[in-house]
mmJSON file of the N, C-alpha and C atoms, coordinates in Angstrom:
{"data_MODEL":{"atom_site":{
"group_PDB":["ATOM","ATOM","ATOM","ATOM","ATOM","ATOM","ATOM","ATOM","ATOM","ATOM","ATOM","ATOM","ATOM","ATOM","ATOM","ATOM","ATOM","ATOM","ATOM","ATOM","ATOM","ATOM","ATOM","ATOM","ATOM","ATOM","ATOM","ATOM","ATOM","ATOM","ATOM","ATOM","ATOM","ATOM","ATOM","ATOM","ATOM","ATOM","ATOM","ATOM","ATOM","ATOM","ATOM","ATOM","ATOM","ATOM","ATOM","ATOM","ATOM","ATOM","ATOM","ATOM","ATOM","ATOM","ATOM","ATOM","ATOM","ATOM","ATOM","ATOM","ATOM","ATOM","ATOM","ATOM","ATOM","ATOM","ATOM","ATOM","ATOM","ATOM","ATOM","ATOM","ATOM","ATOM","ATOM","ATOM","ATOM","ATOM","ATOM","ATOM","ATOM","ATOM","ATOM","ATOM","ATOM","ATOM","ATOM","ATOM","ATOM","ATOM","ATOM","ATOM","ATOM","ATOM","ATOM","ATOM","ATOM","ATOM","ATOM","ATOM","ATOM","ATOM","ATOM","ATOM","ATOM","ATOM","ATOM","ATOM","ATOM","ATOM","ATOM","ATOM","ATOM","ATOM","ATOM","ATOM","ATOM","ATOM","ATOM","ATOM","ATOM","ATOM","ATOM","ATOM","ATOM","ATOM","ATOM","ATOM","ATOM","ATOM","ATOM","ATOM","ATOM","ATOM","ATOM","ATOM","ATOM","ATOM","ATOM","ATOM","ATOM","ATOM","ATOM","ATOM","ATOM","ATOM","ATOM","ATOM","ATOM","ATOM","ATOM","ATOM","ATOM","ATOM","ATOM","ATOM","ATOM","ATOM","ATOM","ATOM","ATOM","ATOM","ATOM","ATOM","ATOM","ATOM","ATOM","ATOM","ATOM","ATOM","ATOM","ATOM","ATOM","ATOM","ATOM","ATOM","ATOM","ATOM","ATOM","ATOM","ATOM","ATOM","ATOM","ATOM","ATOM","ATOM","ATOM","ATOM","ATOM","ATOM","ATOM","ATOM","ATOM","ATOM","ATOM","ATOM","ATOM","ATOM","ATOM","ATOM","ATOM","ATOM","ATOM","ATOM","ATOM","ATOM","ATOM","ATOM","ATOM","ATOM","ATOM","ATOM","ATOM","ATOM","ATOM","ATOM","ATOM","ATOM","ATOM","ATOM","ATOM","ATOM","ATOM","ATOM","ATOM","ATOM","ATOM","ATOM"],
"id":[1,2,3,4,5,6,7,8,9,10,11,12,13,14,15,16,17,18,19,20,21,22,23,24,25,26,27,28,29,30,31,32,33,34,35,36,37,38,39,40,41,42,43,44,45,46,47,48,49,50,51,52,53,54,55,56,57,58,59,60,61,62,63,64,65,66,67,68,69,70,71,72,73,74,75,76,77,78,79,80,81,82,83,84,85,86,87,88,89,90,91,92,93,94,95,96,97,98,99,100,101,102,103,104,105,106,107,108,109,110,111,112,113,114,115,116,117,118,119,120,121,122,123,124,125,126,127,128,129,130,131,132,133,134,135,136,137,138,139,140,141,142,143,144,145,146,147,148,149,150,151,152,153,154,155,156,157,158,159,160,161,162,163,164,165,166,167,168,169,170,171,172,173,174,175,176,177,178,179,180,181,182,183,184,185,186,187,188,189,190,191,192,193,194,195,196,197,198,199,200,201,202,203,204,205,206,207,208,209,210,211,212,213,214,215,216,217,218,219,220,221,222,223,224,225,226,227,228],
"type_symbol":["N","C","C","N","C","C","N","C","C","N","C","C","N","C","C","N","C","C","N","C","C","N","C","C","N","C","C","N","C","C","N","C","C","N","C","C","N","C","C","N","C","C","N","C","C","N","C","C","N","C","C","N","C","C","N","C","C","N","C","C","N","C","C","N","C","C","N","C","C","N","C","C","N","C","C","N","C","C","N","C","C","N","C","C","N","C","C","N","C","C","N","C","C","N","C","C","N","C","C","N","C","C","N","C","C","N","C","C","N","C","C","N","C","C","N","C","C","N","C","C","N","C","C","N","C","C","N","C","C","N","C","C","N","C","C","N","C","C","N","C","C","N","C","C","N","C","C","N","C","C","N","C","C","N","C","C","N","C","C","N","C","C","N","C","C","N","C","C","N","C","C","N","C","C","N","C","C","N","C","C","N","C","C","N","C","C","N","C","C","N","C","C","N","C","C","N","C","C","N","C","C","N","C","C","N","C","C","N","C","C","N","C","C","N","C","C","N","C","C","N","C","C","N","C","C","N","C","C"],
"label_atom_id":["N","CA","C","N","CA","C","N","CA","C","N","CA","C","N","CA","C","N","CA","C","N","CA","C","N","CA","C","N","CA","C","N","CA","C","N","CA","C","N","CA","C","N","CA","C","N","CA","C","N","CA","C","N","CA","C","N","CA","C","N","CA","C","N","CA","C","N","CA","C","N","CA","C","N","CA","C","N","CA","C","N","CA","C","N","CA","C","N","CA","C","N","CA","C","N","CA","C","N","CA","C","N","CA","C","N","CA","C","N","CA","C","N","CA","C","N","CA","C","N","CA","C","N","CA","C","N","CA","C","N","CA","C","N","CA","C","N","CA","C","N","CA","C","N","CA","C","N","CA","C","N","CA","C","N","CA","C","N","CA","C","N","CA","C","N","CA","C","N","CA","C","N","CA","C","N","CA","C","N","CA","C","N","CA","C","N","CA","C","N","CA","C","N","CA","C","N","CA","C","N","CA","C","N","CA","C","N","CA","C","N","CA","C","N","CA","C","N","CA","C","N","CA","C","N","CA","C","N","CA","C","N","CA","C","N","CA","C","N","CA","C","N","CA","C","N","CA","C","N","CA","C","N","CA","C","N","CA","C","N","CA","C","N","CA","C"],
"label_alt_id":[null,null,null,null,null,null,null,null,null,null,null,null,null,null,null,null,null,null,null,null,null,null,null,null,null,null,null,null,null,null,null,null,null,null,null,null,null,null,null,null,null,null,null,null,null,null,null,null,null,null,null,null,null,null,null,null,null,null,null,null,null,null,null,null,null,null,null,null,null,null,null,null,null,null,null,null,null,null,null,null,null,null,null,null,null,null,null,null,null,null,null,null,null,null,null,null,null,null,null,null,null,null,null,null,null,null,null,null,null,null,null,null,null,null,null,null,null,null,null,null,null,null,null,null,null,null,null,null,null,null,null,null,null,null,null,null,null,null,null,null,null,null,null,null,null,null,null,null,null,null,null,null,null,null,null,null,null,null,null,null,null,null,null,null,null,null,null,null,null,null,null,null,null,null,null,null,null,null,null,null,null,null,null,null,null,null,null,null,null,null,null,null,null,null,null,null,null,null,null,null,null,null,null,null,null,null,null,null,null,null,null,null,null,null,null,null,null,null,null,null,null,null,null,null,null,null,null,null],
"label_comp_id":["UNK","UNK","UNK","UNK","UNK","UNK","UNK","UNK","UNK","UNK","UNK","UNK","UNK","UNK","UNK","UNK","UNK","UNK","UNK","UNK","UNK","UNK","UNK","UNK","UNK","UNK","UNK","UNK","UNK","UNK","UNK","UNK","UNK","UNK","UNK","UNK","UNK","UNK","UNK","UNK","UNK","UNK","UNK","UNK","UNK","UNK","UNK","UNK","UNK","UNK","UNK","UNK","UNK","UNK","UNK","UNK","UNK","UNK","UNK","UNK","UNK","UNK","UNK","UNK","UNK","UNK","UNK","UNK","UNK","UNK","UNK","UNK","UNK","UNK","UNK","UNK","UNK","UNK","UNK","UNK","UNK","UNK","UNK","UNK","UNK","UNK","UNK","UNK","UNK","UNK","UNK","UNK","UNK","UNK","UNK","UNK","UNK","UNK","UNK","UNK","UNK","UNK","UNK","UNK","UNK","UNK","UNK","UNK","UNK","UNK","UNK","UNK","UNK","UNK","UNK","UNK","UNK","UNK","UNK","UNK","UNK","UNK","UNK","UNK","UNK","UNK","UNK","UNK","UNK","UNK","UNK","UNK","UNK","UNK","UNK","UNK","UNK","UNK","UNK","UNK","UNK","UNK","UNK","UNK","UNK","UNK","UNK","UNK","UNK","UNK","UNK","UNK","UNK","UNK","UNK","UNK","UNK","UNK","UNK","UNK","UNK","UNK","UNK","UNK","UNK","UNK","UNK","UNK","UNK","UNK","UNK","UNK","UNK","UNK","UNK","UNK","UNK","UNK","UNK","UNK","UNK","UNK","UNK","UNK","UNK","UNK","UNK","UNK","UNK","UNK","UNK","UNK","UNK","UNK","UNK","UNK","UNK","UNK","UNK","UNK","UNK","UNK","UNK","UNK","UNK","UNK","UNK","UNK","UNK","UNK","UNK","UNK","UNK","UNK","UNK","UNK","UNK","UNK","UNK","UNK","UNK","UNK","UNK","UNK","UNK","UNK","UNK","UNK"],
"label_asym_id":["A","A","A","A","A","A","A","A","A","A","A","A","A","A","A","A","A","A","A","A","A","A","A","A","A","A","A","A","A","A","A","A","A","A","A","A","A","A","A","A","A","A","A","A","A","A","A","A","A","A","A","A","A","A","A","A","A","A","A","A","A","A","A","A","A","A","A","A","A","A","A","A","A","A","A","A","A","A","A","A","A","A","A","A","A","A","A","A","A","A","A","A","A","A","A","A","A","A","A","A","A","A","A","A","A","A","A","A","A","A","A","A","A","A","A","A","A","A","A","A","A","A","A","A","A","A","A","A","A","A","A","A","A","A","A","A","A","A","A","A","A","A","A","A","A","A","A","A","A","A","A","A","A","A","A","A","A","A","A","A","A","A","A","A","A","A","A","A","A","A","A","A","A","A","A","A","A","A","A","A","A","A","A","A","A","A","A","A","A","A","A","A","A","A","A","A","A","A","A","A","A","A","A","A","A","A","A","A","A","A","A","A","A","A","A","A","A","A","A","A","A","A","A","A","A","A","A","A"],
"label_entity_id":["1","1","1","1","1","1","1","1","1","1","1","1","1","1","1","1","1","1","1","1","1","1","1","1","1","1","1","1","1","1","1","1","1","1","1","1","1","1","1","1","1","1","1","1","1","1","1","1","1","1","1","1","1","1","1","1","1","1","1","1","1","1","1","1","1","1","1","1","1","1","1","1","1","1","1","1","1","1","1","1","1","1","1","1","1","1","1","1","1","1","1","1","1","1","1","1","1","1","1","1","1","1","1","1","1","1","1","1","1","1","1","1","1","1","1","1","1","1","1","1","1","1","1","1","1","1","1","1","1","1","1","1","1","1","1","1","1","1","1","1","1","1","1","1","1","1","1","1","1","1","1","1","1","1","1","1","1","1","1","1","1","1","1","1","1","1","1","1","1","1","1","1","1","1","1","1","1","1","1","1","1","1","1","1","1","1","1","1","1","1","1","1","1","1","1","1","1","1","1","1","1","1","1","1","1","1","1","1","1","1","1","1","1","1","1","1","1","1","1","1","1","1","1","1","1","1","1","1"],
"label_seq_id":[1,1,1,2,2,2,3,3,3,4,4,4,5,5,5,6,6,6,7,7,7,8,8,8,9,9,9,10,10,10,11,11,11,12,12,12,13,13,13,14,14,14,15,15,15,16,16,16,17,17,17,18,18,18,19,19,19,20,20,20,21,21,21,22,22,22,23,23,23,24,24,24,25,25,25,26,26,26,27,27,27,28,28,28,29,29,29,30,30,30,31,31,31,32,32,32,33,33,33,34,34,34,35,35,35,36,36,36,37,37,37,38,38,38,39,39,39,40,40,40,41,41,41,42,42,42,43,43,43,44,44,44,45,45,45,46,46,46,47,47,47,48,48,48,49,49,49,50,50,50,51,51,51,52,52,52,53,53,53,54,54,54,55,55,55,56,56,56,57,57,57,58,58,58,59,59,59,60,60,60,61,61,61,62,62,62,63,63,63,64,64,64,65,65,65,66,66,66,67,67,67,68,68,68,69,69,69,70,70,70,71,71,71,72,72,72,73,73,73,74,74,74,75,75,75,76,76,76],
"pdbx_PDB_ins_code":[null,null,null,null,null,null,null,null,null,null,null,null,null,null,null,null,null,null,null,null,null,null,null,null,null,null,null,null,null,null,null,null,null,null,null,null,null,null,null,null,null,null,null,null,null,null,null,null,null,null,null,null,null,null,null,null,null,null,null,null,null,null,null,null,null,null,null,null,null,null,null,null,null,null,null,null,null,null,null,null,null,null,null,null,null,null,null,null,null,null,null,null,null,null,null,null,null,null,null,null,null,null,null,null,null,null,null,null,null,null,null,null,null,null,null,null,null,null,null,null,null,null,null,null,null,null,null,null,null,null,null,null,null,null,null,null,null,null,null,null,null,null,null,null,null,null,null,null,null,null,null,null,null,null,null,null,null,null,null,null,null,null,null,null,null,null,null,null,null,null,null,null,null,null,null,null,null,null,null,null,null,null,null,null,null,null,null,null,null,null,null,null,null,null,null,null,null,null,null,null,null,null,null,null,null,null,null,null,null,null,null,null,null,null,null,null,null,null,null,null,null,null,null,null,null,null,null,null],
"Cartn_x":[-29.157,-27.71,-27.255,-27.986,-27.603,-27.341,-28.842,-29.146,-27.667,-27.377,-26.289,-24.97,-24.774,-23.579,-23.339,-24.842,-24.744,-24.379,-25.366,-24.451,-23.457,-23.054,-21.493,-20.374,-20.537,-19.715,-20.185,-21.432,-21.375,-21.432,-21.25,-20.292,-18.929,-18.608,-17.211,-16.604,-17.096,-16.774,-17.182,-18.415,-18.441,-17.691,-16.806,-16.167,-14.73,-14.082,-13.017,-12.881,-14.283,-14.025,-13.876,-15.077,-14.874,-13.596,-12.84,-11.841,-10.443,-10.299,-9.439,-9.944,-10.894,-11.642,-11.053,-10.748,-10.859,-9.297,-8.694,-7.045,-6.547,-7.129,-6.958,-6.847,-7.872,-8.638,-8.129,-7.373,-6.483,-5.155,-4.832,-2.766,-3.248,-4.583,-4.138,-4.203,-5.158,-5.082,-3.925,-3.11,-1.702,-0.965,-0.901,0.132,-0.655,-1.589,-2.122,-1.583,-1.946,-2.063,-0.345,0.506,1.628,3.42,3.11,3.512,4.473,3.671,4.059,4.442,3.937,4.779,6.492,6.382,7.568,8.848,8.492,9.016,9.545,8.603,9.082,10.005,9.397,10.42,12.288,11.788,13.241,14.238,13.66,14.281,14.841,14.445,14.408,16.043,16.728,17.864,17.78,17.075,17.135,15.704,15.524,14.831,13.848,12.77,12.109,11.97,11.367,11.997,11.313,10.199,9.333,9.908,10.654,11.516,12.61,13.109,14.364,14.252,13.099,12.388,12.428,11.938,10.718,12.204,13.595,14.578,15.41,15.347,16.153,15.413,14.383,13.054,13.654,13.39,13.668,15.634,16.472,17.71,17.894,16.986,16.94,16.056,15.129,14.175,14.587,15.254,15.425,15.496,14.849,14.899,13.652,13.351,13.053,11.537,10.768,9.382,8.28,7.253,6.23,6.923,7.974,8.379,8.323,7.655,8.567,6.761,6.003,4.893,4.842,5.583,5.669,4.86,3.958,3.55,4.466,5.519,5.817,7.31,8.174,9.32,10.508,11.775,12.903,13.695,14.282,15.453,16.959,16.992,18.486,19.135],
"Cartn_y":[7.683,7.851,8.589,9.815,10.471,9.487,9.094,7.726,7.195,6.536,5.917,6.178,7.562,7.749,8.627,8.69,9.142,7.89,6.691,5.011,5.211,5.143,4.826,5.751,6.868,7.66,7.752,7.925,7.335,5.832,4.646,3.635,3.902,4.468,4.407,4.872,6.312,6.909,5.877,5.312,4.511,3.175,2.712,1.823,2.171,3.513,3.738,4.076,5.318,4.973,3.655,2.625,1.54,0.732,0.615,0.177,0.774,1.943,2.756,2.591,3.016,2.768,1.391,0.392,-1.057,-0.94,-1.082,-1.14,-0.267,0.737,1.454,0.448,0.347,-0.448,-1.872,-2.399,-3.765,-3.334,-2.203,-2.083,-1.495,-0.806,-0.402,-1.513,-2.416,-3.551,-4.321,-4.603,-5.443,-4.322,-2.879,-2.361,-2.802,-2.568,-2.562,-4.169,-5.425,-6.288,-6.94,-6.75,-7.281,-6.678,-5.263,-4.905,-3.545,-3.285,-2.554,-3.161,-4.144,-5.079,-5.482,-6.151,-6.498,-5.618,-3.909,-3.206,-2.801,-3.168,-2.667,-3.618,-5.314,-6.05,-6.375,-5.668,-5.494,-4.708,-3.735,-2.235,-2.694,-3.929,-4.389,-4.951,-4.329,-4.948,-6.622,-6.884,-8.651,-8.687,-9.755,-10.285,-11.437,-10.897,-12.098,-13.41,-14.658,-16.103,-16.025,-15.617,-15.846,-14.806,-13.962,-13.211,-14.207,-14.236,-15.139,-16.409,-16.907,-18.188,-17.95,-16.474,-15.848,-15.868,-15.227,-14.874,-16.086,-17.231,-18.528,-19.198,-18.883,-19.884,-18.857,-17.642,-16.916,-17.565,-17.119,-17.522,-19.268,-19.871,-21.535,-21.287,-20.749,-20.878,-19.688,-19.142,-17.919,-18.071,-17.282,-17.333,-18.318,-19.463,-20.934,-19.995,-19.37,-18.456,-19.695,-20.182,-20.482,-22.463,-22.845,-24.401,-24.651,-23.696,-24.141,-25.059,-24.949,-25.292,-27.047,-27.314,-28.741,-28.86,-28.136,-28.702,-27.924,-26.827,-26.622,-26.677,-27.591,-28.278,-27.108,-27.411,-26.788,-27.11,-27.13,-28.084,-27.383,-28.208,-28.166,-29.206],
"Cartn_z":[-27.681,-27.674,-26.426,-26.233,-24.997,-23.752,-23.272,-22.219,-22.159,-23.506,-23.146,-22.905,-23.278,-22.86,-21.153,-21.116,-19.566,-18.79,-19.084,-18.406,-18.196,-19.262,-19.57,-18.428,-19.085,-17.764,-16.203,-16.486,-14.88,-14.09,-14.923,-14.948,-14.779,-15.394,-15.46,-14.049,-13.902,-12.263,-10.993,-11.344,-9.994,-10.295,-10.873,-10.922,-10.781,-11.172,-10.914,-9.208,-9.102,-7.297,-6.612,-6.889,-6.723,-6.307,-7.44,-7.811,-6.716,-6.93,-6.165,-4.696,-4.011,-3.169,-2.758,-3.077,-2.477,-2.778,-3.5,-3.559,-2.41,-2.266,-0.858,-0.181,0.156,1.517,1.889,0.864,0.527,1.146,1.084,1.16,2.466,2.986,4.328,5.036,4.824,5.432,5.456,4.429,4.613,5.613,5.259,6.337,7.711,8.083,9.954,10.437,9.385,9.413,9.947,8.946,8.839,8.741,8.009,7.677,8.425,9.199,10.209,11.115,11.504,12.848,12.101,11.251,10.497,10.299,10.051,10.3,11.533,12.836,14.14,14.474,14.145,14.713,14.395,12.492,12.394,12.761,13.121,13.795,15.497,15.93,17.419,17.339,18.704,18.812,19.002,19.548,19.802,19.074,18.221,16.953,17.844,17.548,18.224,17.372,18.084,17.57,15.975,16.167,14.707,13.728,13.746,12.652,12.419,13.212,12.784,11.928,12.484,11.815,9.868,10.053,9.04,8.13,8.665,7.694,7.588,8.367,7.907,6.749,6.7,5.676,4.296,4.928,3.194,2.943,3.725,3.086,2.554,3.266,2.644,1.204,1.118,-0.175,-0.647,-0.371,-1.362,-2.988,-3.703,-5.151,-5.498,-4.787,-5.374,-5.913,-5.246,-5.919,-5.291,-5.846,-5.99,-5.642,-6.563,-5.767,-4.572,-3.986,-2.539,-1.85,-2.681,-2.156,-2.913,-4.067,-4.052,-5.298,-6.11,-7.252,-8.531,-8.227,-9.192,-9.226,-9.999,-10.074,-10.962,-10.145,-10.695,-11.116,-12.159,-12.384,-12.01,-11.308,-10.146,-10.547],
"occupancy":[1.0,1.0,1.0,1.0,1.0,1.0,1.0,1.0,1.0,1.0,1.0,1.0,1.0,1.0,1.0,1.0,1.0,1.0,1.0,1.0,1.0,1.0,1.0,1.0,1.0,1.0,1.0,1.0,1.0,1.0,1.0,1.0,1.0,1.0,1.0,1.0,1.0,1.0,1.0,1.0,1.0,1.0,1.0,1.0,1.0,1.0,1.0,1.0,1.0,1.0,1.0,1.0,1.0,1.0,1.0,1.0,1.0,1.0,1.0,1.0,1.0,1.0,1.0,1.0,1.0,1.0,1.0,1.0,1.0,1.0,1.0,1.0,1.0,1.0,1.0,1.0,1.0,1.0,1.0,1.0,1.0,1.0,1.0,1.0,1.0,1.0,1.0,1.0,1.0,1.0,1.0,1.0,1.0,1.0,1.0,1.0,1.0,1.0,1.0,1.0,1.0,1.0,1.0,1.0,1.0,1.0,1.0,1.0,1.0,1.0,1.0,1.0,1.0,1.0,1.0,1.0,1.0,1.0,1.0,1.0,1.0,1.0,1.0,1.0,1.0,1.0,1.0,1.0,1.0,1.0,1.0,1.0,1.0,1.0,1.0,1.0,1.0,1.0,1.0,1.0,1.0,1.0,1.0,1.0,1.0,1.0,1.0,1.0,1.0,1.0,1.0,1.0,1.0,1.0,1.0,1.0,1.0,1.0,1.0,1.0,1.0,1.0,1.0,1.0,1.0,1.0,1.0,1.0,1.0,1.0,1.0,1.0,1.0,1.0,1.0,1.0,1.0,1.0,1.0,1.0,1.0,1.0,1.0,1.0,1.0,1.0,1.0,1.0,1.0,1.0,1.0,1.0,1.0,1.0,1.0,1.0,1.0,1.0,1.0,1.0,1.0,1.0,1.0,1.0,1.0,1.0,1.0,1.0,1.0,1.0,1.0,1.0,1.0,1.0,1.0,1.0,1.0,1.0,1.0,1.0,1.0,1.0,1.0,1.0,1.0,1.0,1.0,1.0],
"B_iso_or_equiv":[0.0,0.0,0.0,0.0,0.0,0.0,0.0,0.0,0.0,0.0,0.0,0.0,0.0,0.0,0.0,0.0,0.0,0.0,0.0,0.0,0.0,0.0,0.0,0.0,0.0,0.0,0.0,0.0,0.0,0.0,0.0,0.0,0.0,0.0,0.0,0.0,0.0,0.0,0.0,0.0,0.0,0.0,0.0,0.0,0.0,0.0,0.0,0.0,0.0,0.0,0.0,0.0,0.0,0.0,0.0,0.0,0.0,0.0,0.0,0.0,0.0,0.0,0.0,0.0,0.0,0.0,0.0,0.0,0.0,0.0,0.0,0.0,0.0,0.0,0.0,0.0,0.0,0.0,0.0,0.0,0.0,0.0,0.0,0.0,0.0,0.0,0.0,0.0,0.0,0.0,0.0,0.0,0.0,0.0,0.0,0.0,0.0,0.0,0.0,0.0,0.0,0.0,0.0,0.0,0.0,0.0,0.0,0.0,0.0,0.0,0.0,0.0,0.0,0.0,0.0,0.0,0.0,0.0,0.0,0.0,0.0,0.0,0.0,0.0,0.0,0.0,0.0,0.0,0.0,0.0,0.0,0.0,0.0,0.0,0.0,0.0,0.0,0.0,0.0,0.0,0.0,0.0,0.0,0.0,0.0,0.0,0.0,0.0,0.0,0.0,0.0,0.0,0.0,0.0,0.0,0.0,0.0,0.0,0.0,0.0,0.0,0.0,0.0,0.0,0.0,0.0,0.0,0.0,0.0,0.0,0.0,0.0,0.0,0.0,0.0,0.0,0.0,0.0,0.0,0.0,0.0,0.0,0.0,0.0,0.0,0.0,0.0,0.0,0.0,0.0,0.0,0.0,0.0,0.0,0.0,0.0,0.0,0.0,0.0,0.0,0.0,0.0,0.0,0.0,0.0,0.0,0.0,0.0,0.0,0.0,0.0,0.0,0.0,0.0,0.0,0.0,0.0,0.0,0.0,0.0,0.0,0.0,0.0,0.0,0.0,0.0,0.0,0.0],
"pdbx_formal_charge":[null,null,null,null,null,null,null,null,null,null,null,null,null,null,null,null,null,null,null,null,null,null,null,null,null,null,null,null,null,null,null,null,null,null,null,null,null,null,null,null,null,null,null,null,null,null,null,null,null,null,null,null,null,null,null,null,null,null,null,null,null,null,null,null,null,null,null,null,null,null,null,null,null,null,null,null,null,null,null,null,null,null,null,null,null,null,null,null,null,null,null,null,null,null,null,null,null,null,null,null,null,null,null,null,null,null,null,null,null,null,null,null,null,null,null,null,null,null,null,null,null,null,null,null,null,null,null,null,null,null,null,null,null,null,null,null,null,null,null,null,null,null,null,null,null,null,null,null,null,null,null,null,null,null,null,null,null,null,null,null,null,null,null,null,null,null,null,null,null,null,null,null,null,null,null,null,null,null,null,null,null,null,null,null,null,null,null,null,null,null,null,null,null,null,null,null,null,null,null,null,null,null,null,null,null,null,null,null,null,null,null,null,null,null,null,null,null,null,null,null,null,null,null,null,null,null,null,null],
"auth_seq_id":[1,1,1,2,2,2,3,3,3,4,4,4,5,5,5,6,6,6,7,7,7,8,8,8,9,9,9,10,10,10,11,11,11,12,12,12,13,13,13,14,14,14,15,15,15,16,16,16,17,17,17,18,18,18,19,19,19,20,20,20,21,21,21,22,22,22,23,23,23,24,24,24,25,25,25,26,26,26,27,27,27,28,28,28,29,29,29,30,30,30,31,31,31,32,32,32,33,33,33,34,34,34,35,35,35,36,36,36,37,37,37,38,38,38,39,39,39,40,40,40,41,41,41,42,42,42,43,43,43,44,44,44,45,45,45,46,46,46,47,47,47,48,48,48,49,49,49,50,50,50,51,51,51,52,52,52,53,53,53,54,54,54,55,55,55,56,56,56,57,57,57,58,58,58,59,59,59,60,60,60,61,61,61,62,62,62,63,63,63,64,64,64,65,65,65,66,66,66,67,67,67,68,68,68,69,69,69,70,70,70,71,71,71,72,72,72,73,73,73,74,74,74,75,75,75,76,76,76],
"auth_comp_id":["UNK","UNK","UNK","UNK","UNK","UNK","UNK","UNK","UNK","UNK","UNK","UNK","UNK","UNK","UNK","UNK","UNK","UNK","UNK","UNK","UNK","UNK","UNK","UNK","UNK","UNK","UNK","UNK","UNK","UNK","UNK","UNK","UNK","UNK","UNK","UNK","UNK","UNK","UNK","UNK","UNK","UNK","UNK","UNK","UNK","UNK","UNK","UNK","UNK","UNK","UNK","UNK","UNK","UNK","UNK","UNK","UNK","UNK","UNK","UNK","UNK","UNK","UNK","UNK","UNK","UNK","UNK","UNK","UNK","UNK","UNK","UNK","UNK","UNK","UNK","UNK","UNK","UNK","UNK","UNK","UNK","UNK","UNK","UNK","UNK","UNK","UNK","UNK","UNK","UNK","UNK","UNK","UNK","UNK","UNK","UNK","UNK","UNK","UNK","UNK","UNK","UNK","UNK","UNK","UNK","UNK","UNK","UNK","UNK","UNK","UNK","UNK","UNK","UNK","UNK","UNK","UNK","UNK","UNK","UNK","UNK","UNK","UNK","UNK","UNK","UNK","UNK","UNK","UNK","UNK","UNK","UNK","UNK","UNK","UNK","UNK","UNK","UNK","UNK","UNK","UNK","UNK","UNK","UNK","UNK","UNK","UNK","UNK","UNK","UNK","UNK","UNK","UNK","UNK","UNK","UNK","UNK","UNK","UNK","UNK","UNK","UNK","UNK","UNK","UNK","UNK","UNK","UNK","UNK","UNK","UNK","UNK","UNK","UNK","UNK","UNK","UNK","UNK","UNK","UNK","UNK","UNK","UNK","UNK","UNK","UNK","UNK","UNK","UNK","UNK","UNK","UNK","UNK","UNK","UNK","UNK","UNK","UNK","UNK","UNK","UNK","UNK","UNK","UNK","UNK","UNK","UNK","UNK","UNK","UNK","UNK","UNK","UNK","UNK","UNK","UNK","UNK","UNK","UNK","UNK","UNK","UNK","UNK","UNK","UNK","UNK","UNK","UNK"],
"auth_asym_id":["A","A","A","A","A","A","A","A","A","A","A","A","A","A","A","A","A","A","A","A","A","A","A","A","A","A","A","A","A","A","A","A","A","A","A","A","A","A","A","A","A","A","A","A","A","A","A","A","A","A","A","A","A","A","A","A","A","A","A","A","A","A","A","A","A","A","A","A","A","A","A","A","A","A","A","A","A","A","A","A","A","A","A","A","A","A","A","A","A","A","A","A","A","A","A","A","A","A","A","A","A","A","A","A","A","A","A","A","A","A","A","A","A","A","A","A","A","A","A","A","A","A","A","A","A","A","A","A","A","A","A","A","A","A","A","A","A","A","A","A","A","A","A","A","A","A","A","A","A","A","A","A","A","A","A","A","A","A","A","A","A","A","A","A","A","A","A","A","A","A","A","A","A","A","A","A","A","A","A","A","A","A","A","A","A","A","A","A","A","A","A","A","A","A","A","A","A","A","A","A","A","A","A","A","A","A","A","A","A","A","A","A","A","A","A","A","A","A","A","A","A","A","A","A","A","A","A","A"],
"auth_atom_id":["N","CA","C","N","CA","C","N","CA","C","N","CA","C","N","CA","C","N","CA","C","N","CA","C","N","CA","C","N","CA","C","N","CA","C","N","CA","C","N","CA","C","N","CA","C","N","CA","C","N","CA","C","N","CA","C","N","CA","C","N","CA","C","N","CA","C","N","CA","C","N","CA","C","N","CA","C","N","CA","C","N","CA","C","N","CA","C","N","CA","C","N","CA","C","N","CA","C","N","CA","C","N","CA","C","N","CA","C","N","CA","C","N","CA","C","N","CA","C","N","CA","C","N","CA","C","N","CA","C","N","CA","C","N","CA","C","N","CA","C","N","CA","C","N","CA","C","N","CA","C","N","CA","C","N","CA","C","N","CA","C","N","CA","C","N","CA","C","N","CA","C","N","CA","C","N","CA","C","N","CA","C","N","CA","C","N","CA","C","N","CA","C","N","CA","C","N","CA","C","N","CA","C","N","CA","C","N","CA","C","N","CA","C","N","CA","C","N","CA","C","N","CA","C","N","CA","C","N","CA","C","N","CA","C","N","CA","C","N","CA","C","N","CA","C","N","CA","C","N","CA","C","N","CA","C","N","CA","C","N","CA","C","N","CA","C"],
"pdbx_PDB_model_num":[1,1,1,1,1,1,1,1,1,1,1,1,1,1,1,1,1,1,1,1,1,1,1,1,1,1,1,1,1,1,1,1,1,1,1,1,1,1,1,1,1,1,1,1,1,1,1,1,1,1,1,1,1,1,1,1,1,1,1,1,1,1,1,1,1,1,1,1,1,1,1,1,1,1,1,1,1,1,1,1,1,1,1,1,1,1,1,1,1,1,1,1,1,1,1,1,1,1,1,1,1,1,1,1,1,1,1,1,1,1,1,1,1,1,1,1,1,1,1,1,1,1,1,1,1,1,1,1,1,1,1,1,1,1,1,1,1,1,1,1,1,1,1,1,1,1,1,1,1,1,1,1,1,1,1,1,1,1,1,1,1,1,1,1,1,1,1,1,1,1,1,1,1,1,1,1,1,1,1,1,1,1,1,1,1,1,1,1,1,1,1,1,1,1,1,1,1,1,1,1,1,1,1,1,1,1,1,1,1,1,1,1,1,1,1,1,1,1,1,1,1,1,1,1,1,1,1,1]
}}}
């Protein structure tokens, strides 16, 4: 019984580090990646072409979610 409940909790800790550990390591990656540029470029008095692109696509598909890729239908 002991044995096993030593597993267990120390399962548990290396999976919550684990876990936390990588969700970290996931959102710093979207900020370095995307997320921070996106921010600088909106803050930019003149918008470079691929933002502008980026905010005509969202105001045309806006709302539509996941249809916009063609297998999943809306009724309009």
């Amino acid at each position: 019984m002991e044995c096993t409940l030593w597993s267990i909790i120390i399962g548990y800790f290396i999976g919550c580090m684990f876990g936390v550990g990588c969700a970290f390591a996931v959102w710093y990656t979207i900020y370095l990646g995307g997320y921070r540029r996106a921010v600088q470029d909106g803050m930019l008095d003149e918008k470079p072409l691929r933002f502008q692109k980026a905010i005509e696509f969202n105001r045309r598909h806006g709302g539509k979610g996941l249809s916009i890729l063609g297998f999943i239908k809306l009724n309009e």
